[in-house]
Structure formats: structure tokens, C-alpha cells
C-alpha positions in Angstrom: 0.0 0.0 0.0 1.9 3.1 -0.9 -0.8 6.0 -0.5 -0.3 7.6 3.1 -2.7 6.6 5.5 -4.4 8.3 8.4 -4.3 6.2 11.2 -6.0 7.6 14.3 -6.6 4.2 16.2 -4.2 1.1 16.2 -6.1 -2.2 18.0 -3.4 -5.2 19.1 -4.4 -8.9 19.0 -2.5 -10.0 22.0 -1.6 -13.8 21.9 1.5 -14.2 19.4 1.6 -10.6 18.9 2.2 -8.7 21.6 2.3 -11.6 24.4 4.6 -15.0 23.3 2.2 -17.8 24.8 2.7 -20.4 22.5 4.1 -22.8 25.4 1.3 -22.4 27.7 -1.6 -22.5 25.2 0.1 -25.6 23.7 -0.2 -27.3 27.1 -3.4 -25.9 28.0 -4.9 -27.3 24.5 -3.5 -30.5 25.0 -5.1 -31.0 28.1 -8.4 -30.2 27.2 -7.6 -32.9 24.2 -6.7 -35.4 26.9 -10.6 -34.5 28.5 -12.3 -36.0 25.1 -9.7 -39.0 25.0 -7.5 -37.3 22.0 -4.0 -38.4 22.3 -1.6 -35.3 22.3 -0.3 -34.1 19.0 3.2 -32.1 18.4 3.8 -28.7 19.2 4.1 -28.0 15.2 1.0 -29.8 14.2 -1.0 -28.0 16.9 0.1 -24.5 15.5 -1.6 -25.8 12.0 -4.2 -26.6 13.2 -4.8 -23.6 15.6 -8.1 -22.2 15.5 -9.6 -19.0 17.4 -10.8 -20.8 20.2 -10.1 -24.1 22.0 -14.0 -25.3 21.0 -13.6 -24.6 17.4 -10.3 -26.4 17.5 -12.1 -29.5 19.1 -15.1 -29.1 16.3 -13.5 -28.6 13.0 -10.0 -30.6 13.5 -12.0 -33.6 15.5 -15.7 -33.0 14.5 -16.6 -33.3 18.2 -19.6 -30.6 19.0 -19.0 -28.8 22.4 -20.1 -25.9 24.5 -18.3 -22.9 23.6 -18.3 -21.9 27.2 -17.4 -24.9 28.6 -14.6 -25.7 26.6 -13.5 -22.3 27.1 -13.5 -22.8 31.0 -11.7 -25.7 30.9 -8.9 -24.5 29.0 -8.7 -21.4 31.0 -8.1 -23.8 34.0 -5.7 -25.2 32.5 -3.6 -22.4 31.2 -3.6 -21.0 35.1 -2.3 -24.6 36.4 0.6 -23.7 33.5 1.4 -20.6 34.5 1.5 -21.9 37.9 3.8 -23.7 37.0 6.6 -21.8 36.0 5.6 -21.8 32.5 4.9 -18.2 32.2 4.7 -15.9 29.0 6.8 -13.2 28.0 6.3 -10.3 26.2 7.8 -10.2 22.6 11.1 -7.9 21.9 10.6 -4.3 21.0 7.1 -4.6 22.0 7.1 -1.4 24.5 9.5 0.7 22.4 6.7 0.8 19.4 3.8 1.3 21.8 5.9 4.4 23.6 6.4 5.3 19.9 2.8 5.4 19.6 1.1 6.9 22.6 4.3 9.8 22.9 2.2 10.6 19.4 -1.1 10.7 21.3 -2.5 7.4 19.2 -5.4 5.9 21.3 -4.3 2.0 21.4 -6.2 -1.0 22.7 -6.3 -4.7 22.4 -8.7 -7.2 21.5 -8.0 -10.6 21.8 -9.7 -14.3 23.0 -7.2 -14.8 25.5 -9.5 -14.6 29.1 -9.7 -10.8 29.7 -8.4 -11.7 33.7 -4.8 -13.1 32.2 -5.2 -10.6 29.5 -5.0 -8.0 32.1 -2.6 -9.6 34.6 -0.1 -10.3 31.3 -0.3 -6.2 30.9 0.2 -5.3 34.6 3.5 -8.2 34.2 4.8 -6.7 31.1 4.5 -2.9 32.4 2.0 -2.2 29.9 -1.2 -1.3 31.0 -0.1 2.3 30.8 0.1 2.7 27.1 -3.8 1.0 26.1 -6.8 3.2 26.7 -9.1 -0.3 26.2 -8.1 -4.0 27.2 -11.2 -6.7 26.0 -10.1 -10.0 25.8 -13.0 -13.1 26.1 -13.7 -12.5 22.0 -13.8 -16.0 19.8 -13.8 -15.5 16.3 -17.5 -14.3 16.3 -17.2 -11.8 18.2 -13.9 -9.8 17.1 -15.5 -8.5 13.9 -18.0 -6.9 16.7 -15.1 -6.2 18.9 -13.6 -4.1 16.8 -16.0 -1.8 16.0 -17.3 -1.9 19.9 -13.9 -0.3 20.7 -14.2 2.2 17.7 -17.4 3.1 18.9 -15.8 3.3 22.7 -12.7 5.7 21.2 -14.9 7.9 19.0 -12.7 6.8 16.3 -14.1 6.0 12.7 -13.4 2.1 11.5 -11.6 3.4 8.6 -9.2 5.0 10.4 -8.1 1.9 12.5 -5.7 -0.3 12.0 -5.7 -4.1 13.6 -2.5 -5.9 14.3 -2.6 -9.7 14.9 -0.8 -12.5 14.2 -3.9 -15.1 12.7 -5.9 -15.6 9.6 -9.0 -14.7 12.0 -7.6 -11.6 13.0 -6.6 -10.4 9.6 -10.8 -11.2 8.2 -12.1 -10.1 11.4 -10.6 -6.3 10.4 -11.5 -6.8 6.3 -15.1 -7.9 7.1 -15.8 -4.1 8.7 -13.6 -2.0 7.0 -10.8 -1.9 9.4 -7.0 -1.9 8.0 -5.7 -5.4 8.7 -2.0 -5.9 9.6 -0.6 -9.7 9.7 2.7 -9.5 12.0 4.5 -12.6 12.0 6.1 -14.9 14.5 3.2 -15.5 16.2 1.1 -18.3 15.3 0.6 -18.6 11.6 2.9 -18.5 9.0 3.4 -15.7 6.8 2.6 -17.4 3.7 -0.7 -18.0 5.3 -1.1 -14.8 6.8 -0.2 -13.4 3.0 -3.5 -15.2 1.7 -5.6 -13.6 3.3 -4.3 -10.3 2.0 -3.9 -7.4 4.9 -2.8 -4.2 3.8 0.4 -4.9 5.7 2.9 -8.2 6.6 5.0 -7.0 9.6 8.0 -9.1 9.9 7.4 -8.0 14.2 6.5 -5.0 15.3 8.4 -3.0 15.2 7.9 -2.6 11.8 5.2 -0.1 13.1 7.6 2.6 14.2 9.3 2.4 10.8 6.1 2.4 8.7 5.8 6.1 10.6 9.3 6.9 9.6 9.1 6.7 5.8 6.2 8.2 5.2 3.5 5.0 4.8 1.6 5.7 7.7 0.7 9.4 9.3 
């Protein structure tokens, strides 16, 4: 995209783009596979496999219908019994250096994501982030961040064309094109770039930091 752009609102996915969970969600998955008597599969083949929730992973990799909400208690269990652990998250390099970058030039920010909005939250507070976002909403499946987003445009007085969503899935990147929301695909999250290319954002980030630079030649204002 080479016209300047107008960007007045940037919204973050968190998991795989601003938090590395991988390890955690991994074992938290597998557990809940364990639950409906599905032997464990590798750390790779989960990641292709990866859906937006744990229940629509169970129902279109293993065709086994579930509650949404139960599902998504059980692997929230689970992912707190990791963490407690000692198999904790960290926040991805550079991440606080683009989102200084960003509020120092009075940008509203805010996150949506499916991670459960109490680890969401606690992640923040652990990174020494919560400063930077005006709006943290996690709990949103892959129904609901289409809704999301424009709930926190609404919330921000900010028009959807003027926002710009950064995450690191195929869900994220059609959750901003379905309502006319810039899409951003950053990658060394979960999904591959060549996957994240497919679904055609207006921008591949190679990490985030990519951000501060887009600013710095000209592409986004």
C-alpha cells in the first residue's frame, strides 16, 4: 500500500503478537484434548491446526460438538495450572518501544483478543503495559472480534476506517477486512506468513516493530 494513510486508532491482537504464549496455550490445549480422550499431537501440528478458540479447535479438526463456554472454562483452567507452573509468558522484543512510539504521538491503542480478559490483564500489569492502552477486551472468539472491533471504535470515538488491527492469525486479519478496518498480519506468532499473505492485509509486519518504521518513511501518518 503506498498511498499515506491516516491512522488515528491502532487495536493489538494479544496472543503471538504482543504476548509470546505459545508454550502455555500448547499445554493448556492439550489438556483439554486429553478430557475427550484425543491423544496429544506435536507442538508444530497444533500451531496448523490452531483455531480461534479451543472449541472450534475440538469441532473442525476432531468434528466433536461442544459448548463454547465450557470448553472455554476448561482451558482457562488449564492455562492458570501452567502458569503456575513456571511456564509463564513473556512479552515479545521491541514490543514497549513501538507502543511508547505510539502513545508519545497521542495514538489511542487498545487490544482485543480471545485470551481470558483476567490473564489478558494480569499479562499487561507483568509486562508494564497497561499504561500505554486506553481499552483492554479479551474473552472474543472468532465471532465476536468482527463486533469487537467496532465496539472499541465506537468506545474511542474513532471512525473504523481510520483503525488499523495488528494480529498474528488468519481470524484476525478477516475479522478487520469484514468491517472495514486496515488489517495488519505481523509474523512470528502463530501462523505462517505465507498463510497470513492469503488472506491479503494491507500490511505483513516481519514484528512489530515494523510499526515505528512504517511512521518513519512516510506510509503511515
Amino acid at each position: 500500500m503506498d498511498e499515506p494513510l491516516n491512522i488515528d486508532l491502532f487495536i493489538f491482537d494479544w496472543s503471538g503478537t504482543i504476548s509470546d504464549d505459545r508454550k502455555p496455550v500448547y499445554e493448556a490445549n492439550m489438556n483439554v484434548l486429553a478430557d475427550y480422550k484425543i491423544p496429544r499431537i506435536p507442538f508444530q501440528e497444533f500451531f496448523d491446526k490452531i483455531k480461534a478458540t479451543p472449541a472450534q479447535f475440538l469441532q473442525e479438526n476432531y468434528e466433536i460438538c461442544v459448548n463454547e463456554a465450557e470448553v472455554f472454562e476448561r482451558y482457562t483452567k488449564y492455562y492458570n495450572d501452567e502458569i503456575a507452573r513456571g511456564n509463564i509468558p513473556t512479552v515479545y522484543k521491541n514490543t514497549e518501544s513501538v507502543l511508547l512510539y505510539l502513545y508519545n504521538r497521542e495514538k489511542p491503542l487498545a487490544v482485543l483478543s480471545s485470551h481470558p480478559e483476567q490473564n489478558l490483564k494480569q499479562e499487561a500489569a507483568s509486562y508494564d503495559l497497561l499504561r500505554y492502552f486506553d481499552l483492554l477486551v479479551g474473552n472474543a472468539g472468532t465471532n465476536g472480534k468482527a463486533g469487537g472491533l467496532l465496539d472499541i471504535c465506537i468506545k474511542l470515538g474513532k471512525k473504523p476506517g481510520s483503525a488499523l488491527y495488528i494480529g498474528d492469525t488468519v481470524h484476525d486479519i478477516r475479522a478487520a477486512n469484514n468491517v472495514g478496518i486496515y488489517s495488519a498480519g505481523v509474523c512470528g506468532g502463530y501462523t505462517l506468513k505465507e498463510k497470513l499473505e492469503r488472506e491479503e492485509p494491507d500490511f505483513i509486519l516481519p514484528d512489530l516493530n515494523r510499526l515505528e518504521r512504517l511512521f518513519l518513511v512516510g506510509k503511515l501518518q
